[in-house]
C-alpha positions in Angstrom: 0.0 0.0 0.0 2.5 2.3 0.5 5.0 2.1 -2.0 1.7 2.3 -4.5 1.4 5.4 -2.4 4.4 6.8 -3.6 4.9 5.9 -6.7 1.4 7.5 -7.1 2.5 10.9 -5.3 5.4 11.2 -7.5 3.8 10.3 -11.2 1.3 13.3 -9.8 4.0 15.8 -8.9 6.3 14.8 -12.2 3.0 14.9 -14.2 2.4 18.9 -12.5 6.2 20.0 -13.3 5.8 18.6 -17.0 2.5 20.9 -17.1 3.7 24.5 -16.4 2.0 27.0 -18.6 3.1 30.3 -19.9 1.9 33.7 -19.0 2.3 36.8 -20.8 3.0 40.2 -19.2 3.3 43.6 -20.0 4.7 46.0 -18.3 5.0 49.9 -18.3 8.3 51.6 -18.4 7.9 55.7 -17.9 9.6 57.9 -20.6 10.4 61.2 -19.8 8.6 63.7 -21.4 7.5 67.3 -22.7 4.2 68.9 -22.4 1.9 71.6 -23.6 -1.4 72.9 -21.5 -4.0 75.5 -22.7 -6.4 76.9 -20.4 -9.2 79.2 -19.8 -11.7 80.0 -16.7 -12.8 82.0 -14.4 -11.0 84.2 -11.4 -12.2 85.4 -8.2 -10.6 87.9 -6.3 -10.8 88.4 -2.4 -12.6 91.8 -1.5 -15.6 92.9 -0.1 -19.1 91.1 0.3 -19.7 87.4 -1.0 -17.6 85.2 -2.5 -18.1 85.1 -6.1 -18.8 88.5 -6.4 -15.7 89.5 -8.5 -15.2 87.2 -10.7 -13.2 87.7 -14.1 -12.3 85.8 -16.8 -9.0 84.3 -17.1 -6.6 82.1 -19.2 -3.4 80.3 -18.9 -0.9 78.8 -21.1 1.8 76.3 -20.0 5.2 74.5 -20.6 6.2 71.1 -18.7 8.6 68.1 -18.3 7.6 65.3 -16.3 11.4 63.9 -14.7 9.9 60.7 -13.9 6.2 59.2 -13.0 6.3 61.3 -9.8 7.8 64.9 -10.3 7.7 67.5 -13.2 8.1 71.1 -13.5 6.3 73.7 -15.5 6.7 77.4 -17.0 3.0 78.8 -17.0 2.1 82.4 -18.1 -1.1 83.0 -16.1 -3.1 86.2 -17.3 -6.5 88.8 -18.2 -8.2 90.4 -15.6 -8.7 91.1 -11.8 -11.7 93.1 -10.0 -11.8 95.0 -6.6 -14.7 97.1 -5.2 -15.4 99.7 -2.6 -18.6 101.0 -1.0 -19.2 104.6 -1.2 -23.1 105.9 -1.6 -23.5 102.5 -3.6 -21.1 99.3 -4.0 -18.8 100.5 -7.0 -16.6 98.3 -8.9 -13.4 98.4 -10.7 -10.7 96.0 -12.9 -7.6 95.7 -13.8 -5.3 93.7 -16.3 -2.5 91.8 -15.7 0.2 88.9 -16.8 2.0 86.9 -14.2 4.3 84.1 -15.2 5.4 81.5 -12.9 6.9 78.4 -12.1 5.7 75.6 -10.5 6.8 72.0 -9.1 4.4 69.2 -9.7 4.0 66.2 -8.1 2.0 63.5 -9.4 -0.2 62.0 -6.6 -1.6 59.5 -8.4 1.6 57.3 -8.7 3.1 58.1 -5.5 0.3 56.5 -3.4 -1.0 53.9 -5.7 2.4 52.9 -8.0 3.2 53.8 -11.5 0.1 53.0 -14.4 -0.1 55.5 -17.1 -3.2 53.4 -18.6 -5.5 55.0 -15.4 -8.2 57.0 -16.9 -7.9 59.7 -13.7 -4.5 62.6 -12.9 -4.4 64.1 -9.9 -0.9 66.3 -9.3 -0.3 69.1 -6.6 1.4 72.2 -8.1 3.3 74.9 -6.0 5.6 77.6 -7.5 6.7 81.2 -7.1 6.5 84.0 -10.0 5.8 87.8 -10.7 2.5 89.3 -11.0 2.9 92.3 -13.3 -0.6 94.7 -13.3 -1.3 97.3 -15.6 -4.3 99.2 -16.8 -5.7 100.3 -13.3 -7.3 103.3 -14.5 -10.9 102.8 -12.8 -9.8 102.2 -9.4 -7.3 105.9 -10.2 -10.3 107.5 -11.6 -12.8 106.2 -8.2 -9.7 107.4 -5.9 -9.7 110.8 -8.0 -13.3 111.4 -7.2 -13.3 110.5 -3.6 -10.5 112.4 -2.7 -11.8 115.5 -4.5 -14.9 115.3 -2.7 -12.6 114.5 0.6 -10.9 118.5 -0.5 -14.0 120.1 -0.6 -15.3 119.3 2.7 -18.0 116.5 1.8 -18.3 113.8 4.3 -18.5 110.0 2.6 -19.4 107.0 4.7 -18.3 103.9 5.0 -14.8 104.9 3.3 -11.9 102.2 3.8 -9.5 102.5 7.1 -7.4 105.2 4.9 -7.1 107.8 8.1 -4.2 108.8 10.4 -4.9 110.8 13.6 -8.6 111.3 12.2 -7.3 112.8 8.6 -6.8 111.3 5.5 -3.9 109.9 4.5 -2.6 112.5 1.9 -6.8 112.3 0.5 -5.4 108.8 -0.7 -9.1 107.4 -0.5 -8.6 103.5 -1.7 -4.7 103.9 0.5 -3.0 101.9 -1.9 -3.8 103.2 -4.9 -1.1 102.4 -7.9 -0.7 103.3 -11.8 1.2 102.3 -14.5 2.8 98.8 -14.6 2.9 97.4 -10.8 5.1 93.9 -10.2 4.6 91.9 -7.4 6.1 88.7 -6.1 3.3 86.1 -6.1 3.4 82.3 -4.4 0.9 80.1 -5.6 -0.4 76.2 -4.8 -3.1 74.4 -6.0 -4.2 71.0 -7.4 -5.5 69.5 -11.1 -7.2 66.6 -12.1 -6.8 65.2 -15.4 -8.4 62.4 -17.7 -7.0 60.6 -19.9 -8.7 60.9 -23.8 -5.6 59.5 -25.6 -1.8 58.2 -24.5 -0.8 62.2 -25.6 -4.8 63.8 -24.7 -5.9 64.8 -21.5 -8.4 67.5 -20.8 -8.6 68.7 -17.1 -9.6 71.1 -14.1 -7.0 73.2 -12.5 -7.5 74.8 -9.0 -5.0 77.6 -7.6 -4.8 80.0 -4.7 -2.6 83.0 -5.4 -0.8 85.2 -2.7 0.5 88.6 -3.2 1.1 92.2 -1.2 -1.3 94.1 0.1 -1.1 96.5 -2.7 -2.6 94.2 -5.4 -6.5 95.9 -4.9 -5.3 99.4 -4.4 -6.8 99.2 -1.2 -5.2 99.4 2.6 -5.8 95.6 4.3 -4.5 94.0 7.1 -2.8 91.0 5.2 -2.2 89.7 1.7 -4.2 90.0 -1.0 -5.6 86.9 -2.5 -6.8 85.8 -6.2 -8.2 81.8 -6.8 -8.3 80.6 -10.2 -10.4 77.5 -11.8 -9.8 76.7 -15.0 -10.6 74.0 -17.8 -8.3 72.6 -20.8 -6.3 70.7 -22.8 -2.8 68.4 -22.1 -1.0 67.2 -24.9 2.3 65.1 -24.3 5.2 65.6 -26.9 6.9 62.2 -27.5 5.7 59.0 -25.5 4.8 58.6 -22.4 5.9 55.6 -21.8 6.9 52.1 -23.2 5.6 48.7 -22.7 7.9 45.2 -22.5 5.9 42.1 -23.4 7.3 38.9 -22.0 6.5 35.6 -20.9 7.1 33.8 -17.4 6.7 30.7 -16.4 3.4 30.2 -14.4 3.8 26.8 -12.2 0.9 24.3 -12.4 -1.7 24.0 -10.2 -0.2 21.9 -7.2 -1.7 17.8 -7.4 -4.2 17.4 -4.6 -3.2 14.3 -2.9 -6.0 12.3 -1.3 -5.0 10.4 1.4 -8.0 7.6 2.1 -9.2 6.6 5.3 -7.5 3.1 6.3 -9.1 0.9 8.8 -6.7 -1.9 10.1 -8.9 -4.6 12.1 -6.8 -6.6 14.6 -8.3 -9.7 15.9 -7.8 -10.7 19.2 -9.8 -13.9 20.8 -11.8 -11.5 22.6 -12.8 -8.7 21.1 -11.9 -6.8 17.5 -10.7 -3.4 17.4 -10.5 -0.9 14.3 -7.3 1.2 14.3 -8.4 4.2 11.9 -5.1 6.4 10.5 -6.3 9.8 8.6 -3.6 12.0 7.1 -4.3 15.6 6.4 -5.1 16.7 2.5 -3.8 19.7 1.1 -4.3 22.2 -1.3 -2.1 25.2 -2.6 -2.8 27.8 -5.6 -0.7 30.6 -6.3 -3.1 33.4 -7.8 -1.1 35.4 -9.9 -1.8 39.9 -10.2 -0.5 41.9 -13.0 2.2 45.0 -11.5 -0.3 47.5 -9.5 -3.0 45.4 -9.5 -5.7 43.8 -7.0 -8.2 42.6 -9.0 -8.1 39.1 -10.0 -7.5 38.4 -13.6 -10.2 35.7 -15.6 -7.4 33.5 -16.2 -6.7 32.9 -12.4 -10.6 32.8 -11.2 -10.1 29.1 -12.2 -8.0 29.3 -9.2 -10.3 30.4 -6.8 -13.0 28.1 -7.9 -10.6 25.3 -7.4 -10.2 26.0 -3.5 -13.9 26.9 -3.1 -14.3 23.4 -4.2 -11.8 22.0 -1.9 -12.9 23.6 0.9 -16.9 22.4 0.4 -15.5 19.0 -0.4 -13.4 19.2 3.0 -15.9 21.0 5.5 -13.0 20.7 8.0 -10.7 22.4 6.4 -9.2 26.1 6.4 -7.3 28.4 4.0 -4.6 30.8 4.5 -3.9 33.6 2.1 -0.8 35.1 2.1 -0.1 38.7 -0.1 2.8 39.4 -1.2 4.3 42.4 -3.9 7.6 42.9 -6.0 9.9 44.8 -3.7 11.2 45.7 -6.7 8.5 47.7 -8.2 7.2 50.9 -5.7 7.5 52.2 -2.1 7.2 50.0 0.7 3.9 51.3 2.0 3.1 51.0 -1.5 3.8 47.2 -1.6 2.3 46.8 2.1 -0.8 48.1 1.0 -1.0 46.1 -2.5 0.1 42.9 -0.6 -2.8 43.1 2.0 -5.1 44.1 -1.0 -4.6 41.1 -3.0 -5.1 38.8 -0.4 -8.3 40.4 0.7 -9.7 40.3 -2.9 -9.1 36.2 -3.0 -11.0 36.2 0.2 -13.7 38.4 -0.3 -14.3 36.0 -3.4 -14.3 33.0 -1.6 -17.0 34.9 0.5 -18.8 36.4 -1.9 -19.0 34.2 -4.5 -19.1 30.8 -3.4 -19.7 31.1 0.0 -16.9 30.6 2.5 -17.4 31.6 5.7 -14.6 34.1 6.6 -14.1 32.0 9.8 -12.6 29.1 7.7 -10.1 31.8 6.1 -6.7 33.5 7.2 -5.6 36.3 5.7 -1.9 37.6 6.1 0.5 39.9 3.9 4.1 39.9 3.7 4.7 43.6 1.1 7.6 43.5 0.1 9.6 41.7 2.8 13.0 40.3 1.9 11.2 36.8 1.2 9.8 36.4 -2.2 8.5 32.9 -3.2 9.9 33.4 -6.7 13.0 34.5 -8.3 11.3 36.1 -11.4 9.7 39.9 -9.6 6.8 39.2 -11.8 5.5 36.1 -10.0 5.8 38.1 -6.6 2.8 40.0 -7.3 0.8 37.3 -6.0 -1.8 35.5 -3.2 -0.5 32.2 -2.5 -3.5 30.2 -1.2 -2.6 26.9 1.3 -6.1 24.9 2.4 -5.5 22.0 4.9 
């Protein structure tokens, strides 16, 4: 019995290593890269009354590289028009134009918390730079500051006026305080976020938010901090030259693991007075590896087969329990990157076990390794993977 036993076991296990299959995989490699942006919207200047009560059109164009999938930098020329307003027998308001050209760092959130995939429909990046805001063509907020302070000169009393005194008189009749003609530049710090879609490997249209610091001056009027402008805008993206590349290869995918069946052997010993049945059982086992493409936790249609295979072993063995271990390529992202993705992949397998065919979770252990210094396989590919272990 038990050398049929093993010759049994090992036809099974030479029959399994004769049987590997081949996967393919493809994998993305990032290409530096130029791009373009053109943009138009709407800006809202911080003043008095409601926000959204001085809004004005504006429009951007850019220039960017993108270093690698994480960081970038761009050259944008922000520019149109700004408002400001002051109450005086009525709410009167006045504009301005101006052309401010910056530069901003960009980092690409996206790929730094969920790992490099350039074929995700959604962008998101945080922007943050520095520039000049250069402002020109203020000649209704001079021509409102004329006509208070004339009326100031002739004795007329105007409410409400802006905190423009010292000692009780005006400042020099300078009514708005911080009045300014001519060409004005100002240093201006900016930060903000946009979230782009993917239409093409070079298209992306997008919505770009940005808050926008400057000196006190900007309005022409006397405050008691900065003076603030927010722009949203909508546009276009185009990439020059590939984004990235993709390698095609095939790995060797082991075969599913033979299920050995040990059967339930009853020795009966007679004796001249009674007859005893000595019962031996030896535990069955199970293992899948359930393969994940780089980035991924959703379980490809080639490995469900998998899954269905230990659903089936586990109904067929109502004793018996699963653990499912997660693991990730420590060669590919961060570590809390690969800790995450690790834990994921293991909890997909199990919530399919629950889900779908209706394993209680209390017949399933769920662990994750990341990216730990063991990997079950040599090739980084194959360590993107849930390795499944019923007994």
């Amino acid at each position: 019995m038990k050398l049929n036993k093993i010759l049994l076991t090992a036809s099974l296990l030479f029959g399994g290593l004769c049987a590997n299959a081949q996967e393919t995989v493809t994998e993305y490699e990032f290409q530096p890269h130029w791009y373009g942006q053109a943009q138009i919207g709407l800006q809202e200047t911080l003043g008095e009354g409601a926000f959204g009560k001085l809004l004005a059109p504006n429009a951007q164009l850019a220039a960017g590289y993108k270093f690698n999938p994480y960081i970038g930098a761009r050259l944008a020329v922000n520019a149109w028009q700004s408002k400001g307003v002051i109450s005086f027998e009525g709410v009167h308001k006045y504009k301005w134009n101006y052309v401010a050209p910056t530069v901003d760092a960009v980092v690409d959130l996206t790929n730094l918390i969920g790992g490099y995939n350039p074929t995700r429909l959604v962008e998101v990046n945080l922007l943050a730079g520095v520039g000049i805001n250069i402002g020109f063509h203020n000649k209704e907020a001079n021509a409102i500051n004329n006509t208070l302070s004339a009326a100031l000169q002739a004795g007329q009393n105007i409410p409400d006026l802006p905190g423009n005194y010292v000692n009780g008189v005006p400042a020099g009749y300078n009514v708005l305080g911080n009045i300014w003609d001519g060409t004005k530049t100002r240093f201006v710090g900016q930060v903000g976020v946009d979230v782009n879609f993917n239409v093409t490997d070079q298209l992306q249209v997008g919505l770009e938010l940005m808050a926008n610091s400057l000196s006190d001056n900007y309005n022409s009027k006397i405050g008691s901090n900065a003076d603030w402008y927010f722009n949203a805008l909508v546009g276009v993206k185009y990439a020059f030259g590939p984004k990235y590349q993709t390698h095609t290869r095939t790995i060797e995918v082991p075969a599913p693991e033979p299920v050995i069946v040990e059967k339930v052997v009853e020795k009966i010993v007679e004796v001249p007075v009674q007859v005893e049945k000595e019962v031996v059982k030896e535990e069955v086992t199970m293992r899948r590896d359930i393969f994940f493409t780089i980035s991924n936790t959703t379980i490809a249609k080639s490995e469900q087969a998998k899954v269905q295979q230990i659903a089936d072993f586990l109904k067929e063995n109502p004793e018996a329990k699963v653990i499912i271990t997660g693991y990730a390529d420590k060669g590919t992202g961060t570590m809390a990157i690969n800790l995450r993705l690790s834990k994921q992949r293991a909890q997909t397998v199990a919530n399919e076990l629950q889900k779908k065919y209706g394993i209680p979770a209390s017949r399933m252990e769920v662990k994750s390794m990341g990216e730990s210094e063991y990997q079950p396989y040599s090739d980084p590919a194959q360590n993107r993977v849930a390795i499944c272990i019923a007994k």
